[in-house]
C-alpha positions in Angstrom: 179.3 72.9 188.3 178.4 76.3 188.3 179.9 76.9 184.7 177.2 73.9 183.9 174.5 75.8 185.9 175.7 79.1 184.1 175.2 78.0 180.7 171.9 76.2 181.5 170.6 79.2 182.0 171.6 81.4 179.6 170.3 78.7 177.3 166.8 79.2 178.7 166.6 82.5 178.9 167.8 82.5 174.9 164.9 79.8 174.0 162.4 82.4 175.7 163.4 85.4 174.0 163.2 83.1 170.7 159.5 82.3 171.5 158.8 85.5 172.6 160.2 87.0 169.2 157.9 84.5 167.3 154.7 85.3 168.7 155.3 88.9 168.3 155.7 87.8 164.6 152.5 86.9 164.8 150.3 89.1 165.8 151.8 91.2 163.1 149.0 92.6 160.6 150.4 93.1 156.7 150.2 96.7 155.6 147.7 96.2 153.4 145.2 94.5 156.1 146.5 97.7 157.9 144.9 100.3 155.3 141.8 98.6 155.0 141.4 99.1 159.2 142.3 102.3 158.7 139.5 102.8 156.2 136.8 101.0 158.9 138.0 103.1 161.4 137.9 106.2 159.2 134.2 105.6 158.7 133.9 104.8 162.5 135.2 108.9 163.0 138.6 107.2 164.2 141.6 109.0 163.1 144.3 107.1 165.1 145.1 104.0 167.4 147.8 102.8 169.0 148.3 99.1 168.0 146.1 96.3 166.1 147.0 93.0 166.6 145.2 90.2 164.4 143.3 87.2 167.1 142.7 83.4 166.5 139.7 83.1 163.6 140.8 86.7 161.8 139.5 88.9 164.5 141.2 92.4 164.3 141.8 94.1 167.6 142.3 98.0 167.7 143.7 99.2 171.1 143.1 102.5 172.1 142.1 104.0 168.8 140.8 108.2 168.9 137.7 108.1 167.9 135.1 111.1 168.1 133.1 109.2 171.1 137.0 109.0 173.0 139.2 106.3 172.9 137.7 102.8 172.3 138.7 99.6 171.7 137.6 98.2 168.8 137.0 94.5 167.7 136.9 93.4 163.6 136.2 90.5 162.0 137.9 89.2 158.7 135.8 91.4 156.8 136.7 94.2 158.2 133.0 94.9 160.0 132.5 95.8 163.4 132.0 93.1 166.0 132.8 95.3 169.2 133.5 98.5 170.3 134.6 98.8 173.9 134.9 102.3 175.9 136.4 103.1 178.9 
């Protein structure tokens, strides 16, 4: 029985870590989509940030990104304008 339990839940703690790897595949942003944020944020006075993750609908978000006003978190849409720019 508790060999039984055992492998139940090593088997559900595997199928987690699966999902967990495939959403993080995800919210990956291609290297290309990457330069041309880099080029916004450039434009923006931003010369760093610390992770962009890509949102339902195309919508870039920029976390923590050094921008001349301080650190900001900035918002993108598919063509790479502004839609929000968050301080804190």
């Amino acid at each position: 029985m508790k060999r039984v339990i055992g492998l139940a839940l090593v088997l559900a703690l595997g199928s987690t870590l699966a999902l967990a790897k495939d959403h993080d595949d995800d919210d990956k942003v291609p290297a290309a989509e990457v330069t041309k944020i880099e080029e916004t944020l450039s434009t923006l006075g931003c010369s760093g940030f610390e992770s962009i993750k890509k949102e339902e609908q195309g919508i870039y978000e920029i976390d923590d990104a050094k921008c001349k006003m301080g650190t900001v978190d900035i918002k993108l849409d598919k063509d790479y304008t502004v839609v929000l720019i968050s301080r804190y």
